[in-house]
C-alpha positions in Angstrom: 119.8 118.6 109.6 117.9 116.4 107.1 117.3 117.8 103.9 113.8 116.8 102.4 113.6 117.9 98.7 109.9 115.3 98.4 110.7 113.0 96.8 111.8 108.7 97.4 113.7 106.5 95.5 114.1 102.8 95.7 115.9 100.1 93.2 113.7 96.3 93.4 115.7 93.7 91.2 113.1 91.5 89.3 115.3 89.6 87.5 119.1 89.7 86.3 118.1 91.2 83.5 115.6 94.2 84.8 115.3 96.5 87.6 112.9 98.6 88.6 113.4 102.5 89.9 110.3 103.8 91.8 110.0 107.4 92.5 107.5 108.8 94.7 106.8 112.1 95.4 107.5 115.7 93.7 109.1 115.1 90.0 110.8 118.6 90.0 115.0 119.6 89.3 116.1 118.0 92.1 114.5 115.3 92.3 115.4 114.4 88.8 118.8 114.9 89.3 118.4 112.1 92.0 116.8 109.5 90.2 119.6 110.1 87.2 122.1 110.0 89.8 120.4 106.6 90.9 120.0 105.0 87.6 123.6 106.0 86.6 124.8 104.1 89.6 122.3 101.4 88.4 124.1 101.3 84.7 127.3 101.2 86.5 126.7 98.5 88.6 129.0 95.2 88.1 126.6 92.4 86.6 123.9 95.2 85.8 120.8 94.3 84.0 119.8 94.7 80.0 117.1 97.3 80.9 115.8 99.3 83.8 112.7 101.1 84.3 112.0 104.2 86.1 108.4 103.7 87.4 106.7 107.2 87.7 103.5 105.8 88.8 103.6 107.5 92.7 104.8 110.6 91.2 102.0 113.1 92.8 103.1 116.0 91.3 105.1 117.0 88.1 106.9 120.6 88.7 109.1 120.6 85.9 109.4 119.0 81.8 113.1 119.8 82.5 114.7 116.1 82.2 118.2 116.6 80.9 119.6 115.1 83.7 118.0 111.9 83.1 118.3 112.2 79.5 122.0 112.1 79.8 121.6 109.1 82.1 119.8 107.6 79.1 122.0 108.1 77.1 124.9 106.9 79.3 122.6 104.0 80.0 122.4 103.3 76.2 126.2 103.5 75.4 126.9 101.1 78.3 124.1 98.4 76.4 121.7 99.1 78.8 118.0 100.4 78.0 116.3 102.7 80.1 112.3 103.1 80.0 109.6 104.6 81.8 106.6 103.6 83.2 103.3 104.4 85.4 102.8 108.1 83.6 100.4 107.2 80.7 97.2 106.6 82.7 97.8 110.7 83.8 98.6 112.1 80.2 95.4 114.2 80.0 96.0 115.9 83.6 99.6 116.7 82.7 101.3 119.8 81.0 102.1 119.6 77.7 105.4 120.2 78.1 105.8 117.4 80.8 103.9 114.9 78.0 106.4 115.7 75.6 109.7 115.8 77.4 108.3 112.3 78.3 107.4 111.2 74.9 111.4 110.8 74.3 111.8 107.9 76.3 110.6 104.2 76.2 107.3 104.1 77.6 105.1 101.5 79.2 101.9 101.8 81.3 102.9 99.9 84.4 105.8 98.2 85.5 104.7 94.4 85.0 104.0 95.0 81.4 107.5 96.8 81.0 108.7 93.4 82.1 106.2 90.5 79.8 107.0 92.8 77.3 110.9 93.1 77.6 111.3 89.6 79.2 109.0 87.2 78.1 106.4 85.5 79.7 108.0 83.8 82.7 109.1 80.4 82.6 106.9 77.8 84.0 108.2 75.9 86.5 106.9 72.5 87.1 107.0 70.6 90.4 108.7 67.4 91.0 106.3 64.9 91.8 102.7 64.5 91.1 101.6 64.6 87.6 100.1 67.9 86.5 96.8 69.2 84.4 96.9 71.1 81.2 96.6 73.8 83.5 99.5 73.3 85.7 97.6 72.1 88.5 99.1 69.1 90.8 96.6 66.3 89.9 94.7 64.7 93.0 96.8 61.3 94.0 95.7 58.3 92.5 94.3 60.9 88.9 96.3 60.1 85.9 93.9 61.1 83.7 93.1 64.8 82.1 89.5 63.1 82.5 89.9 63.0 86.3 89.3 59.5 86.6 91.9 57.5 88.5 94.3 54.6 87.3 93.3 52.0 89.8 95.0 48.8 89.7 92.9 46.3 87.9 91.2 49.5 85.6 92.6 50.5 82.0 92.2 53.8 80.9 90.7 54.4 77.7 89.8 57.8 75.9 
């Protein structure tokens, strides 16, 4: 027999230095005993990464402000150099329980996941293609356009500005 206690939980690596914990579902005791049991295993993990954030934004409904289980993983998180946020809950504040807003105000908070990570990571690096020159914008020039201008460098034609 398959127990179902409604909730899902996945781990998506975005870099070496951040994962990403998604919860979907019911965010009640058990399922938060889950997702600490998850990002405990995450913390422990050989290699793990600086910070991981739990993304709460599939959560469809909050049952309990009860989050001692995954303030202890938190804290386990923190004494083992690794920072643990939350994300995907602030859009909902207003329809939420005031007890669930502030259980929720003790952690790290961002609004979605890909600000969690330009915030905490940086913008990414740009990676430019061997090859054709590029634009100021990154763009592979046209072959035979040298020039930000867009006119070519011909044999027999000097560029001037």
């Amino acid at each position: 027999m398959v127990r179902f206690d409604g909730a899902q939980l996945s781990v998506e690596v975005r870099s070496p230095r951040l994962r990403v914990v998604r919860m979907a579902g019911v965010f009640n005791r058990v399922t938060v005993a889950r997702l600490a049991g998850l990002v405990a295993t995450q913390v422990a993990r050989p290699g793990g990464a600086a910070h991981i954030v739990v993304d709460l934004g599939e959560v469809s409904f909050f049952a309990t402000d009860d989050l001692e289980p995954l303030q202890q993983a938190r804290d386990g998180a923190c004494a083992a150099g690794v920072h643990l946020h939350l994300a995907g809950v602030s859009a909902r504040e207003s329809l939420l329980p005031l007890a669930v807003i502030a259980a929720l105000a003790e952690f790290s908070t961002f609004s979605t996941v890909e600000r969690a990570e330009r915030e905490l990571l940086g913008p990414p690096a740009a990676v430019a293609a061997a090859g054709r020159p590029r634009s100021r914008h990154g763009w592979p020039r046209p072959p035979g356009v040298d020039a930000e201008d867009g006119r070519g460098a011909r044999p027999g034609r000097t560029m001037t500005n």
